[in-house]
C-alpha positions in Angstrom: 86.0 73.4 158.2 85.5 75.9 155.4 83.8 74.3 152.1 86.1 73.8 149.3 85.4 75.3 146.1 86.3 75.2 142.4 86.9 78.3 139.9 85.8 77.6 136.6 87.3 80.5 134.7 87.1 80.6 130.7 90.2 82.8 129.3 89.9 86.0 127.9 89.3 87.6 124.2 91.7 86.0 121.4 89.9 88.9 119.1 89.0 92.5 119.7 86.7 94.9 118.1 87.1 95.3 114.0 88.8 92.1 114.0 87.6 88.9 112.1 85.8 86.3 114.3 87.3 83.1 113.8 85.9 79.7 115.2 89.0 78.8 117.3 89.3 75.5 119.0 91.7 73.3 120.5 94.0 73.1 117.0 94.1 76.8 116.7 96.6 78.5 119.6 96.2 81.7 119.6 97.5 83.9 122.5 94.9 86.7 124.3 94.2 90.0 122.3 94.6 93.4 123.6 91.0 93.3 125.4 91.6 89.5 126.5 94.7 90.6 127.9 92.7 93.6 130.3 89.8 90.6 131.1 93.2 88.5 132.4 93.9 91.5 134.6 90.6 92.2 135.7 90.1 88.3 137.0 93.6 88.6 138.6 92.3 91.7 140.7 88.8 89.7 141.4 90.1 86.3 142.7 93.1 88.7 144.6 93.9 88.0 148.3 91.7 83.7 147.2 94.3 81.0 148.0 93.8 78.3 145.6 95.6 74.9 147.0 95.5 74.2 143.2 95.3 75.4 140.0 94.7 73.8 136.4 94.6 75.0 132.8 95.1 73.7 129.0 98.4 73.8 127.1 96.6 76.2 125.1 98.4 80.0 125.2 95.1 82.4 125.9 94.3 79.5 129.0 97.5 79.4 130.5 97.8 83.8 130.0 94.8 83.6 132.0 96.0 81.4 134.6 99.3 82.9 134.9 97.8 86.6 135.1 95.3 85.6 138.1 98.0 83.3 139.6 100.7 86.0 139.7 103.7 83.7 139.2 101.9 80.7 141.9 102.7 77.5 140.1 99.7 75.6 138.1 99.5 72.1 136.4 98.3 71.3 132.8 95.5 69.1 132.4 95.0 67.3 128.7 91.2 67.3 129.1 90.6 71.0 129.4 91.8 71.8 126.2 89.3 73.1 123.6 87.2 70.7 121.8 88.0 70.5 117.7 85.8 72.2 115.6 86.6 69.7 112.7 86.3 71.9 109.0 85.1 74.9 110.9 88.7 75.3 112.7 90.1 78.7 112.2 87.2 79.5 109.8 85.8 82.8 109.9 82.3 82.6 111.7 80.3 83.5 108.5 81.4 80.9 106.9 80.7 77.9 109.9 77.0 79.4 109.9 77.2 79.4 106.6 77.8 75.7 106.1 76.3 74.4 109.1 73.4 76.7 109.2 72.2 78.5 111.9 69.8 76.3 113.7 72.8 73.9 114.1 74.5 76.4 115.7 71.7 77.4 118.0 71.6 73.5 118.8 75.3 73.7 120.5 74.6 76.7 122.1 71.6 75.3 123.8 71.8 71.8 124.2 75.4 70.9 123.6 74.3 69.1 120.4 77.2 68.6 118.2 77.3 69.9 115.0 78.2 68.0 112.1 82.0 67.3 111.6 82.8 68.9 114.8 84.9 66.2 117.1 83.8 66.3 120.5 83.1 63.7 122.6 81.1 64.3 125.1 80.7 61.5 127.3 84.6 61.3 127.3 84.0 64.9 128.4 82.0 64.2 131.5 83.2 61.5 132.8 86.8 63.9 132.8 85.0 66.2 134.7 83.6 63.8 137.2 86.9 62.3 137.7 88.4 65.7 138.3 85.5 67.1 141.1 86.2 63.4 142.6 89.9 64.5 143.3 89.5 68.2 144.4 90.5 68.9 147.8 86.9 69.0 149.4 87.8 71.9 151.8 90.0 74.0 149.5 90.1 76.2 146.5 90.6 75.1 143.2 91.4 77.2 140.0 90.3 75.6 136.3 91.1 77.9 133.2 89.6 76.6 130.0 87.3 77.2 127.0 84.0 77.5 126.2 83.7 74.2 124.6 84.5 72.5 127.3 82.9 74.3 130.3 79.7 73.8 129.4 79.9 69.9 129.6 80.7 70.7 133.6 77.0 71.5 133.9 75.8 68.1 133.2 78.5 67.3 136.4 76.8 69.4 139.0 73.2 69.6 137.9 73.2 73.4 136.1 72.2 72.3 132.4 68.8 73.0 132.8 69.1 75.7 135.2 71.8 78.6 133.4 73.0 79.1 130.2 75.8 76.5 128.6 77.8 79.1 127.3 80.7 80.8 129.5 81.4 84.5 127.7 85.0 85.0 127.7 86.7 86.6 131.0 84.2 85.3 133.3 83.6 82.2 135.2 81.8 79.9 137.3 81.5 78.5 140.7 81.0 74.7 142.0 81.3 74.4 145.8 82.6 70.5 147.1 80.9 68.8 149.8 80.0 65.5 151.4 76.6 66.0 149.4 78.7 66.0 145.9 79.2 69.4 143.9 76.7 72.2 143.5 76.4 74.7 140.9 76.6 77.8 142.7 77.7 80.5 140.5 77.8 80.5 136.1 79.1 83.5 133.6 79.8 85.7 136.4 82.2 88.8 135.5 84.9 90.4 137.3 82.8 93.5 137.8 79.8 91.4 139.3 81.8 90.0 141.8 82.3 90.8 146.1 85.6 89.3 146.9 85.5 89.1 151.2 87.6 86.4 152.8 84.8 84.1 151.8 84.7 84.9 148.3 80.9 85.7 148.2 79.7 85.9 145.1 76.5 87.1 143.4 74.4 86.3 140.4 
């Protein structure tokens, strides 16, 4: 039998070019942008003609966009845990100002290591064990689709082994790839974009 696999897909662009970056978290629900909107479509044409036996995003709009757009109208399920982590005083902030009161090397800490910056609420073993749980219950010889943000995704790679092997951050429009065995999960695939991908039967996929 074929090995199952799970989709780890982060949405696309809530901003686009000359606009002001905010630091947008799991308070802030913003819908996709113009470009985030075109990364939605360019998923939905990779993953076309992949059966996923299930699907999952957060209640947050630019997630379930995402999911609806690559999904095409297939039903999906809301889980609670995918939803983006809270970015304490820095929610909705423009990004100048969070590097501004965090200072940069704090930044560069999360974006590394997953180090959590002051005031931000994240809690990160609650975040791994979710994921655990969740690998524990997908269907070992079927696809699975995940859409949720950055925040989150990267606390998958302590999961399946990839934290010291990829970078932690997902870019937006582009996903990652665990495949399910009797072995336990592997990292197979991290940050990959639409454009980078060879859809066959198989879904092969390249880094």
């Amino acid at each position: 039998m074929s090995t199952g696999r799970v989709y780890i897909v982060r949405h696309g662009n809530t901003f686009d070019k000359g606009d002001i970056i905010l630091r947008v978290g799991g308070k802030t629900d913003l819908p996709l942008s113009v470009s985030g909107t075109e990364q939605a479509e360019q998923l939905a044409q990779a993953f076309e003609g992949i059966e996923f036996r299930a699907a999952y995003s957060s209640d947050l709009k630019r997630t379930r966009q995402t999911a609806e757009a690559i999904l095409g109208g297939r039903p999906y399920a809301l889980a609670k845990f995918l939803t983006e982590v809270d970015y304490g005083p820095d929610e909705g902030r423009p990004e100048a100002d969070v590097v501004a009161r965090l200072g940069a090397d704090a930044l560069k800490r999360w974006e590394s290591k997953a180090i959590v910056p002051q005031g931000w609420k994240v809690d990160v073993d609650d975040l791994r064990t979710a994921w655990q749980a969740f690998l524990a219950q997908c269907d070992l010889h079927a696809n699975t689709l995940v859409v949720t943000s950055n925040g989150v995704a990267r606390f998958l790679l302590d999961v399946v082994g990839g934290e010291k092997t990829v970078p932690l951050k997902l870019r937006t429009g582009s996903f990652g790839v665990v495949d399910l065995g009797a072995g336990g999960p592997v990292l197979t695939g991290w940050d990959i974009r639409p454009k980078r991908l060879r859809a066959s039967r198989h879904m092969q996929v390249e880094q």
